[in-house]
N, C-alpha and C positions, 0 to 999 in steps of 0.2 A: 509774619508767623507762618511755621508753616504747615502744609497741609497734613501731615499726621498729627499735630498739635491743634488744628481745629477740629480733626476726627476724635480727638480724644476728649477734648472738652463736649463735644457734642455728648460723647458715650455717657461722662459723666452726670451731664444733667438729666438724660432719658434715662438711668438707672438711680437716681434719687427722686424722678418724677414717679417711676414706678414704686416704691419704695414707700413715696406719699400713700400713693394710691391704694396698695397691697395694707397698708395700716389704714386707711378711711374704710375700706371694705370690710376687716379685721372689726373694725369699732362697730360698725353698724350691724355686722352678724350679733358681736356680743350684746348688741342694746337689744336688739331681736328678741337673740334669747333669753334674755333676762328680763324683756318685757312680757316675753312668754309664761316664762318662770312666774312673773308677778300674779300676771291674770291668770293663769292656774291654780296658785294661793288663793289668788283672790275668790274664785269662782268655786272650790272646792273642788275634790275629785270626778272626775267626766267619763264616761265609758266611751272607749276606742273601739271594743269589739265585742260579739258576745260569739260562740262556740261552742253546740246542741248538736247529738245526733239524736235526733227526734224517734228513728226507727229502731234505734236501741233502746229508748223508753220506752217505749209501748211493749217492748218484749220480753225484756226481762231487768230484774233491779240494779238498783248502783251506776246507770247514767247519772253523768254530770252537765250540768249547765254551765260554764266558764266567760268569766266576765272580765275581761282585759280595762283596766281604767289609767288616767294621764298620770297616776302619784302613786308612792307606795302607799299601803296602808294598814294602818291601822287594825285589829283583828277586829273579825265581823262576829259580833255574838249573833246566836240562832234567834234573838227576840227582837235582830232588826229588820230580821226575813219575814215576808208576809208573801203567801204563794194563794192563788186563787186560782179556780177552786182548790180548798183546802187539798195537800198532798205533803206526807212525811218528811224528812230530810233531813238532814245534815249541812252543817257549812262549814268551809275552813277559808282559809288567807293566806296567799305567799306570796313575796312582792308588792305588786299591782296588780296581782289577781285575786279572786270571790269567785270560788267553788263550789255551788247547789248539789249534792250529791242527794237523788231522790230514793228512799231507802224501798217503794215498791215500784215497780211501774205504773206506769203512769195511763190514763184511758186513752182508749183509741178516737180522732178526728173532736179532738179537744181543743179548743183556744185557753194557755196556761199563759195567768200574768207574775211576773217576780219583780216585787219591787224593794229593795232596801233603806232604808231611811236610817239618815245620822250618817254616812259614808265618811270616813276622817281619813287625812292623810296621815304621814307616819310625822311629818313634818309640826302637824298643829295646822291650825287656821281655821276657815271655814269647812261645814259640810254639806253634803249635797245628796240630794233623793234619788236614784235610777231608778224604774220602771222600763221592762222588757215586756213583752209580749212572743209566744212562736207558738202554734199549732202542728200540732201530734196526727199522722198520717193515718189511712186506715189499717187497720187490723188483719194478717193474715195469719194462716198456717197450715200445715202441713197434713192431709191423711194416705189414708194405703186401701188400694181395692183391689180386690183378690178378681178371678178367674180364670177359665181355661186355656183362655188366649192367652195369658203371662199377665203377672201382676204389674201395679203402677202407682206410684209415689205419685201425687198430687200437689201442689201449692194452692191455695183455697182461700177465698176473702168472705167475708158476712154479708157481699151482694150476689152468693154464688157464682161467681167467677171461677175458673179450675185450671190452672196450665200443667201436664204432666213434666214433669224434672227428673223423674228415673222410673227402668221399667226391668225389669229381671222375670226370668221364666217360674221361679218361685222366694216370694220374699214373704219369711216367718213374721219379720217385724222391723219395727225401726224407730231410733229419737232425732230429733233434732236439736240442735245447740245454736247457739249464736252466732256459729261460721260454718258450720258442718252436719252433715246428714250422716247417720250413722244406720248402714240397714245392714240387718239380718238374712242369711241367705242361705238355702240348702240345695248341692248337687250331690245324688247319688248317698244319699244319706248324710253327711258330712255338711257342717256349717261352716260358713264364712261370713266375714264382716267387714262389708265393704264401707271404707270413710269419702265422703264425696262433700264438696261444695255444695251451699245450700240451694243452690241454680243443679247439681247433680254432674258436675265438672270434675275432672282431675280427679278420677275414682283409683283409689289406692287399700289394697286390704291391708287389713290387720292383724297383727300374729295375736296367734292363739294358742292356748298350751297346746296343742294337740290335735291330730283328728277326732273330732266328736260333735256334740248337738250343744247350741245353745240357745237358753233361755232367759227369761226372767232379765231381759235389758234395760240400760237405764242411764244415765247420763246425769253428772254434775250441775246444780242450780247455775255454776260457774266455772271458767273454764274448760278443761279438754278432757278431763275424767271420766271416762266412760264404765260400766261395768258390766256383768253377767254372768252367773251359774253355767257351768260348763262341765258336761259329760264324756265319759270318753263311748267312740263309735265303736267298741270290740267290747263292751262291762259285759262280764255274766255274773253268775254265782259265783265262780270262786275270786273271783275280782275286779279291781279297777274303778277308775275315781267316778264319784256320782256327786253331780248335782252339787259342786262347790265352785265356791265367789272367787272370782279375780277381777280385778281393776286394770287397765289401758287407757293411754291418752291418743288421743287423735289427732295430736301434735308430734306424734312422732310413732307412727304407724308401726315401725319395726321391731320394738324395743319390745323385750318378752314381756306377758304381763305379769302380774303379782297375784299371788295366793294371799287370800282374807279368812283366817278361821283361830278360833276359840282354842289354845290347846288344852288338852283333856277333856273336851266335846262332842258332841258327834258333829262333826265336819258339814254334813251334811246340809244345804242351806231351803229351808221353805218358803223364805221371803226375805226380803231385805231393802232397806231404803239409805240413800247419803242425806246424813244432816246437815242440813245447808248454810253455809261459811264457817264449817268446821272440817278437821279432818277425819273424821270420825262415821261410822258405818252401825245402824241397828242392825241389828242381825236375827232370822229368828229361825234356828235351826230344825232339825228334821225329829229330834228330841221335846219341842215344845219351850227350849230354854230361849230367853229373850237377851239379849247381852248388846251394848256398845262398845265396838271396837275401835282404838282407834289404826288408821294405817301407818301411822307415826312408829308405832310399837309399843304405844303407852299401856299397860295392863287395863285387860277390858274389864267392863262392869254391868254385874250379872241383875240385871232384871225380873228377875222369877220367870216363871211360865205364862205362855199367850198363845194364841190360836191364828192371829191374825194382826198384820200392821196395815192401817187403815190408811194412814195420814200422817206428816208431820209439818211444823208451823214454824219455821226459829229453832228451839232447842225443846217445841211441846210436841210431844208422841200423843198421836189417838190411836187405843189399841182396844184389840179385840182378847177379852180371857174368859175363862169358860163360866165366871161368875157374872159377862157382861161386859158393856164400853167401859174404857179408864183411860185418863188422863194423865200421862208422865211428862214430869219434867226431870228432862235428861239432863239440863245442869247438877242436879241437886239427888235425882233419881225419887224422890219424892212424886208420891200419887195419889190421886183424890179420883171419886166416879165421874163419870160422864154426866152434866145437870140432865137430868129426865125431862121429857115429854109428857104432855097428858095422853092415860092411857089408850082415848078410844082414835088417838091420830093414828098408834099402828105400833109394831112394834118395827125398833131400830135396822138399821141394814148398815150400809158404810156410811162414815161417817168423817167428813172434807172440813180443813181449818180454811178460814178466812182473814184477812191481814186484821179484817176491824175488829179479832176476837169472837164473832161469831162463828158459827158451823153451818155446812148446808148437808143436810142426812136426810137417806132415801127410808122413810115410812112405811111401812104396810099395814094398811089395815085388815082384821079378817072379821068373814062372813060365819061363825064357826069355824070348820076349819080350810073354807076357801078363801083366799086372796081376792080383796077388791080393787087390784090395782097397785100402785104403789107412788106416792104423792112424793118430790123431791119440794123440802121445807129450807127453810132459813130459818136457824134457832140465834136470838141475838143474846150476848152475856146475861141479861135478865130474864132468859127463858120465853120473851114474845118471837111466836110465830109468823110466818107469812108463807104462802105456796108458791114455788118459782116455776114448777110443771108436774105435770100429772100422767103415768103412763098407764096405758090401758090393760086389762088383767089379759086380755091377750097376746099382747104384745111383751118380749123379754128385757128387762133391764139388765144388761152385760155390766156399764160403766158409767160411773158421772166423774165429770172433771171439772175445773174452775179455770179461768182465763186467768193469766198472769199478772194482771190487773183484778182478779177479782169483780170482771164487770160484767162478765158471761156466763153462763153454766154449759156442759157440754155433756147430752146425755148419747152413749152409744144402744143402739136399741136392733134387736130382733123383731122385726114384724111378724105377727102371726104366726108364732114361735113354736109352736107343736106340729105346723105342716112347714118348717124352715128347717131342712136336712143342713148337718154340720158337715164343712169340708174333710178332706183327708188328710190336714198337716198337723203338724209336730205339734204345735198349738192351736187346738180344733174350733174352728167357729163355725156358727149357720153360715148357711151359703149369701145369704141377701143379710146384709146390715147397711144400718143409716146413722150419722151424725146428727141429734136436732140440741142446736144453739137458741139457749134463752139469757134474754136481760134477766136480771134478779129482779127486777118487779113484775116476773109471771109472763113479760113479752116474749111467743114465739118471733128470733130473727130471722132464720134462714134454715134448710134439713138441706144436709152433703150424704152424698151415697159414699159409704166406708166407714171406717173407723180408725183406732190409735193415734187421733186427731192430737198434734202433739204438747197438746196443755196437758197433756197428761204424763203422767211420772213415770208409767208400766204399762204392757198393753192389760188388754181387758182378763179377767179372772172366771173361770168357768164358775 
């Protein structure tokens, strides 16, 4: 035989030995996976991953929890979710995935457990229990101190900690969002609005109709809508635009913004708040008319007259009218009073919703006709009271706000308020102000020197 005839048969048998081999190998992957397959049946759905940004719960609503599992499944009703400690939610199912969406934030330096039970595949077979565990970071946020040296944006935690993140020669005001600082700023009379990282990075302004002042700022529960009443720097008497709403995103700095007004109104805006996961705008003009606007273009809806927008909760307005606190619900536009207090706590001042349906409302009581202070209360749906803090009749109450969780109170306060000279800006405050944060059960946490501490919606109101 010969020798290409032995290379050849050679060829042929180490190319059917491989051939063996490449199918032994072929069989034993698929016993694999199908023994896999078994014992996943068998064992029920298993979580592979789970997927939290802890510091977006804590700050604001609509974090989700995401739980990656080995099967598809099954939909997860909300009655196989058990969260501890108890916290709102939501659940949905796509895939192999179980989506916790927690409908408020969530408390700060918390251990939260999620456990599901009954977990089914899409398949059938057994099911199976998960239990997760993650703990919630702590709590910061943001205020503003004024003086002569040039003002200064702060980042702030409840062990008194402070890192300054922006600082400008004069800053009117500022909010902050969930990616973005957004401050208020005036040179040479004229305001501007600079948008910056919430570190105070990549400052980029924002157009504005016009040269002029603005006020009354404020930012979306959600995403990058920002807004503010805007003057023009030249108004007299015989004209020019005063004191009306437009809306900008901070998503795109450039883009002109949007005029928000009532036609056949007076234009003119006194207050205004965004109802939060709508598109829609209270409004409450210079006229005293109260109206929901939406920015959609939907026809607004007239309210009657009010004095004052306190609050709002969802789709509930607490409002100020000249008969008193009332309660609107803007789905419906339907309104009932404010539940009363006993008389001798004090009479009413502003008055703050709480996720649990409660309110926290600043009290005073009087001496005749001196003020003894002014108690900030917890009123719960059944009208029991409790005292969260108590400010001294010398001292000024500017603002209370609530933490985003509802776990905080934040009162802005004037010390010794009749010898505390107001500064000289466009929105005048005493010169010395202080932050002091309390638990809802009356514990003083920690006093921050500044204010517009950003749990809050607006800065403070003279």
């Amino acid at each position: 035989m010969s020798s290409d005839s032995r290379r050849a048969q050679r060829q042929r048998r180490q190319a059917r030995g491989f051939s063996v081999r490449v199918i032994a190998v072929v069989a034993v992957l698929a016993l694999v996976a199908l023994a896999a397959g078994v014992i996943t049946t068998l064992q029920g759905p298993r979580v592979t991953s789970v997927q939290a940004d802890t510091t977006a719960a804590v700050g604001s609503p609509g974090s989700r929890v995401i739980f990656e599992t080995t099967q598809s499944l099954q939909k997860v009703d909300a009655a196989q979710v058990t969260i501890t400690p108890a916290a709102p939610f939501s659940v949905d199912t796509s895939g192999r995935s179980v989506g916790i969406r927690f409908t408020d934030p969530l408390w700060d330096e918390t251990t939260y457990t999620i456990r599901i039970d009954r977990l089914a595949g899409l398949g059938g077979g057994p099911t199976s229990n998960v239990e997760e565990s993650f703990a919630t970071p702590k709590l910061h946020s943001y205020v503003l101190q004024r003086s002569e040296g040039g003002d200064k944006i702060y980042r702030v935690d409840l062990d008194g900690n402070t890192e300054p993140v922006f600082e400008h020669e004069h800053i009117e005001d500022f909010r902050a969002t969930a990616a973005h600082l957004v401050v208020s700023t005036l040179e040479d009379g004229v305001s501007h609005l600079i948008v910056t990282r919430t570190d105070g990075s990549h400052p980029q302004e924002l157009a504005l109709p016009g040269k002029g002042v603005v006020t009354n700022l404020q930012s979306a529960e959600r995403g990058n809508t920002i807004g503010y009443t805007f003057t023009d720097a030249d108004i007299s008497a015989s004209g020019g635009r005063e004191s009306l709403l437009f809306t900008g995103s901070t998503a795109d700095p450039g883009a002109a913004p949007a005029e928000i007004s009532v036609t056949g109104a007076d234009k003119r805006v006194e207050d205004w708040r965004f109802v939060p996961g709508t598109d829609t705008i209270l409004m409450l003009t210079f006229d005293g008319a109260l109206s929901l606007v939406s920015s959609a273009g939907a026809p607004p809806v007239e309210l009657g007259n009010a004095i004052g927008i306190d609050d709002i909760a969802g789709t509930t307005a607490y409002i100020e009218r000249v008969d008193g606190p009332a309660v609107v619900d803007l789905a419906s536009a339907k309104e009932k009073p404010l539940p009363p207090t006993a008389g001798e706590l004090g009479q009413t001042g502003s008055v703050l919703a709480m996720s649990d349906g409660s309110t926290l409302r600043a009290l005073t009581p009087f001496d005749g006709l001196n003020p003894l202070g002014t108690n900030i209360m917890r009123v719960d749906a059944d009208g029991k009271t409790s005292v969260v803090a108590k400010v001294d009749p010398a001292d000024g109450l500017l603002q209370t706000c609530v933490s985003p969780s509802g776990r905080y109170a934040a009162l802005v306060i004037a010390p010794n308020v009749v010898d505390n000279p107001y500064d000289g800006y466009t929105l005048p405050l005493p010169t010395t102000l202080e932050t002091r944060i309390y638990a809802l059960d009356g514990t003083q946490v920690t006093v921050m020197e500044g204010f517009d501490v950003a749990w809050c919606r607006k800065a403070p109101s003279l």
